[in-house]
C-alpha positions as CSV (number, residue, x, y, z in Angstrom):
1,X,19.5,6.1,-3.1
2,X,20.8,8.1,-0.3
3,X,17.3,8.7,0.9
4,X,15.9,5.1,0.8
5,X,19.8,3.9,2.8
6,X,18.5,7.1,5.5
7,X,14.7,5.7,5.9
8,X,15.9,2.3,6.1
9,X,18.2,3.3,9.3
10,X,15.4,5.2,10.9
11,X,13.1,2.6,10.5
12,X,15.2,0.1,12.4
13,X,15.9,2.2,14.9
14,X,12.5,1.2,16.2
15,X,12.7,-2.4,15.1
16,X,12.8,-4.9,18.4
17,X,14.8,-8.2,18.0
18,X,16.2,-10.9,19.9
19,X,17.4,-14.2,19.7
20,X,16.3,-17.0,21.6
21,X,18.5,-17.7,24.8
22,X,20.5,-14.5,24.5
23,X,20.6,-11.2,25.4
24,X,18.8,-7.9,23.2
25,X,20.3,-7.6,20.4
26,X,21.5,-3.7,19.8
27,X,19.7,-1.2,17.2
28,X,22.8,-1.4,15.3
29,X,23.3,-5.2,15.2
30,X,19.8,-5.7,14.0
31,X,20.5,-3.6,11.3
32,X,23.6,-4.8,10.3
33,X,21.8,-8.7,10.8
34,X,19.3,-8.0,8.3
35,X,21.2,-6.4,5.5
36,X,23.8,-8.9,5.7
37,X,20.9,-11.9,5.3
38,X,19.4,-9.9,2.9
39,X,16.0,-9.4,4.7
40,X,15.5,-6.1,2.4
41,X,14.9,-7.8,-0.9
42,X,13.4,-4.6,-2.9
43,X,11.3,-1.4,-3.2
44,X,7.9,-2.4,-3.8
45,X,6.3,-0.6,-7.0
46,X,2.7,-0.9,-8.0
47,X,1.0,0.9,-10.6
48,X,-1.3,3.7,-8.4
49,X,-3.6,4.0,-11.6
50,X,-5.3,0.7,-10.2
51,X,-8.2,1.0,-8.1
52,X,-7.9,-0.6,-4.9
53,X,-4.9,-1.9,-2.7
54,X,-3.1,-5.5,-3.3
55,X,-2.7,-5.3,0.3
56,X,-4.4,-7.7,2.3
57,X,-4.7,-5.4,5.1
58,X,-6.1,-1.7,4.5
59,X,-3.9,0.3,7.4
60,X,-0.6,-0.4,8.1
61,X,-1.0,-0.3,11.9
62,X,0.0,-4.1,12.1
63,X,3.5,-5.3,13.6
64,X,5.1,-8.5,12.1
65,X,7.1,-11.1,14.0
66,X,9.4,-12.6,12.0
67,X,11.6,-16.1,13.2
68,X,14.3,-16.7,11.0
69,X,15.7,-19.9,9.9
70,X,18.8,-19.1,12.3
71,X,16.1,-19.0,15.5
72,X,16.8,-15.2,15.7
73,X,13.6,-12.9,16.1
74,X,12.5,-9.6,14.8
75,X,9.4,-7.3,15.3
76,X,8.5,-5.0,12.3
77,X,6.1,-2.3,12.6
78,X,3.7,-1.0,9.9
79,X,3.7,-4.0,8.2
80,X,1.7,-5.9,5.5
81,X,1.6,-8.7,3.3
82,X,1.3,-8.2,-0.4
83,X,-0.9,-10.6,-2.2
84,X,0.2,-9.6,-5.4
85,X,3.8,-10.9,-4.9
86,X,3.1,-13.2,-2.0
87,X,5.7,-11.4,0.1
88,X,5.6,-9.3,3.5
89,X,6.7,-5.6,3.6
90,X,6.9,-2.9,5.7
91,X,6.0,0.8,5.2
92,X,9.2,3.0,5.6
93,X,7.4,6.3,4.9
94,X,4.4,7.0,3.1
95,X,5.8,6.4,-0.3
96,X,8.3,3.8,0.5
97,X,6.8,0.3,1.0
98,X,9.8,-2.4,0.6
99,X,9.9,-6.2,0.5
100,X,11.1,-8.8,2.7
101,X,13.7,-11.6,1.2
102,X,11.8,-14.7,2.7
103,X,14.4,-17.1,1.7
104,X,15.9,-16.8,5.2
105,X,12.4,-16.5,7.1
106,X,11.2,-19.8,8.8
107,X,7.8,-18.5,9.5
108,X,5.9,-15.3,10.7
109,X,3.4,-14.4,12.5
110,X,1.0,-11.1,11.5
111,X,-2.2,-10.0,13.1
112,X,-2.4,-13.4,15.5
113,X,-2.0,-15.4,12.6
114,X,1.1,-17.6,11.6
115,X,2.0,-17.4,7.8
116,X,4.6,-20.2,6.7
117,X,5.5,-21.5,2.8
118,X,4.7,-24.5,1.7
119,X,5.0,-26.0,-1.8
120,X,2.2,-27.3,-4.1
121,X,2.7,-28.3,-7.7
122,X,6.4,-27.0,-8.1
123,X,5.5,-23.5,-6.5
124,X,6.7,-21.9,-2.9
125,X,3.7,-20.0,-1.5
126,X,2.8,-18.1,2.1
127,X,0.1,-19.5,3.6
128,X,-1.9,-18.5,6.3
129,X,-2.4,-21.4,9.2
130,X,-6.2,-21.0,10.4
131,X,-5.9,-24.4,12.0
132,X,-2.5,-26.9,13.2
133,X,-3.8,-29.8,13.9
134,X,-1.8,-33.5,14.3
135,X,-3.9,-35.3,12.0
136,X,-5.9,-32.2,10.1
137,X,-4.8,-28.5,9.4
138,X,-6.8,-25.8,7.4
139,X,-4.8,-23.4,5.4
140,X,-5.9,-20.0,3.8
141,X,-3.8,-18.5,1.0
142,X,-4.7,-14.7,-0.4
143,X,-4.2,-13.7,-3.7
144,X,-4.3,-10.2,-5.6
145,X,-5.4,-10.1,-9.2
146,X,-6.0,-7.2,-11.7
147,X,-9.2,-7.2,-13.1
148,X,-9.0,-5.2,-16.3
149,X,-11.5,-2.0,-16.8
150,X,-14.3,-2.0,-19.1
151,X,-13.0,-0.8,-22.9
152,X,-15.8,1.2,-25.0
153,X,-16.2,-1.1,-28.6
154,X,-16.3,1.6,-30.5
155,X,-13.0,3.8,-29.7
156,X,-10.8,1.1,-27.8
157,X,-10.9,3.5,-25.0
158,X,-10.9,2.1,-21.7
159,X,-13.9,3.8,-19.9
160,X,-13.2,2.2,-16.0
161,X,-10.2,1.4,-14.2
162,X,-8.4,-1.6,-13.6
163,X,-8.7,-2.7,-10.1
164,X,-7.2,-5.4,-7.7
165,X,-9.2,-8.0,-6.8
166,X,-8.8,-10.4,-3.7
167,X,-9.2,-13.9,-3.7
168,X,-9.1,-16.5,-0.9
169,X,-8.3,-20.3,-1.3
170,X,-8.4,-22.8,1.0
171,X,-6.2,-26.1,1.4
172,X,-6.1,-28.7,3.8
173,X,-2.5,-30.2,5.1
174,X,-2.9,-33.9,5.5
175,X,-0.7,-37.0,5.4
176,X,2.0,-34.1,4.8
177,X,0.5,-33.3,1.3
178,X,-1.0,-30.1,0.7
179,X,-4.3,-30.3,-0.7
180,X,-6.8,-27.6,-2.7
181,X,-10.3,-27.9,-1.0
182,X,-13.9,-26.4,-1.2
183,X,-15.7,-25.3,1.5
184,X,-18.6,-28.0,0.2
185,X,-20.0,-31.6,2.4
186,X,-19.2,-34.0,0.2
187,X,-15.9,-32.9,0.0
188,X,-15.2,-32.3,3.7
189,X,-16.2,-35.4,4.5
190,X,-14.4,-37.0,2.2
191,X,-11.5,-35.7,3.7
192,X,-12.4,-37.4,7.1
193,X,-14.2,-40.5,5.9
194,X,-11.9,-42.8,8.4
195,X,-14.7,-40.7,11.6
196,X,-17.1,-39.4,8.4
197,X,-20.3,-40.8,11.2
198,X,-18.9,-39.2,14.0
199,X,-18.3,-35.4,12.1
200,X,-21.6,-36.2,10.8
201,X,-23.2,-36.5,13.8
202,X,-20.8,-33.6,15.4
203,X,-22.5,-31.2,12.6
204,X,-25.9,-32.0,13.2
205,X,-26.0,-31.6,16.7
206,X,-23.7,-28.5,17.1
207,X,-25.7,-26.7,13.8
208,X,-22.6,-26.6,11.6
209,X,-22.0,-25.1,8.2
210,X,-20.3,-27.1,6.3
211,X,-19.5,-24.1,3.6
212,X,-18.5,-21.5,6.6
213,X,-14.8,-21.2,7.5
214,X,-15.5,-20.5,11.3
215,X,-18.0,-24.2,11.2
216,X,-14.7,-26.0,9.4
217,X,-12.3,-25.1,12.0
218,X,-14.6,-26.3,14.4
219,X,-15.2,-29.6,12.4
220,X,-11.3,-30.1,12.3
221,X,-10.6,-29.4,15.7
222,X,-13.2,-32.0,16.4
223,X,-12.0,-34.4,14.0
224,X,-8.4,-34.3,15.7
225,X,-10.1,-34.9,19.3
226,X,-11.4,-38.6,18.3
């Protein structure tokens, strides 16, 4: 315990925070801040005899911004998010990896992309925000599944690993509901049947996809210029 307290102190000695219209906040107030709010929820323990990472990133040489429901700021280094628990965390040492309380967290930002929770059918889930639009917005969520190994018939004995899978999702935020889509025509254009002729038109002149992600952000961001 006394070694986890110790790696948790050296790690924020090279955390950065501050708070919006004041000064830096010191090394040792940043700590204090983020035990207090509970930002450490847990050590993060997964079963190494799985193949694979439920990581959705595969280093750890990513730095996390993290705005708090109270405005303040902080910068985590050799961070992650975990798709498996649909939580961020941050790599204290090479066999500590701990979890981030996101009760208190208004939204973060990792690798350029902004990550914020939204709810859908009773359940509080990160999502990724490819796309904010006023009318439209395209959402990404990642998820981490363990695909069990092949079992021999014969002896019960499992003959190949279990190993994590990673799945992506996509949903579309409209009319502030939160809404499961396929990357598919019909569909997409269902969604914007109030200008259906004018994205119609949009794709075939432009050479669109409508089954790409990089073609449906375009699609969007044209759908909210008209």
């Amino acid at each position: 315990m006394k070694k986890n307290l110790l790696l948790i102190a050296l790690f924020f000695c090279v955390i950065s925070s501050y708070s919006q219209g004041t000064k830096a906040i010191t090394t040792g107030r940043i700590y204090k801040d983020m035990i207090d709010t509970g930002f450490f929820r847990s050590i993060v323990h997964h079963d190494n005899r799985v193949e694979g990472t439920p990581y959705l990133f595969k280093n750890w040489l990513n730095s996390m911004a993290i705005t708090a429901s109270d405005g303040k700021n902080y910068t985590i280094p050799n961070s992650n998010y975990d798709a498996l628990s649909d939580s961020f965390v941050a790599e204290i040492s090479k066999d500590s990896v701990y979890r981030f309380n996101d009760s208190g967290v208004d939204y973060i930002f990792l690798k350029g992309i902004k990550y914020k929770k939204y709810k859908l059918d009773g359940k509080n889930n990160f999502y990724a925000i490819l796309f904010d639009g006023e009318r439209i917005s395209m959402l990404k969520r990642y998820i981490s599944e363990i695909k069990e190994g092949k079992v021999n018939r014969m002896t019960g004995a499992k003959i190949t690993k279990n190993k994590y899978i990673l799945k992506e999702k996509y949903y579309v935020y409209k009319n502030r509901k939160l809404t499961k889509i396929k990357l598919k025509k019909k569909q997409i254009l269902n969604l914007l049947k109030d200008k259906k002729q004018n994205v119609k038109k949009f794709v075939l002149n432009k050479d669109l996809s409508y089954s790409k992600e990089e073609d449906i952000l375009k699609i969007f961001e044209y759908y909210n210029s008209i």
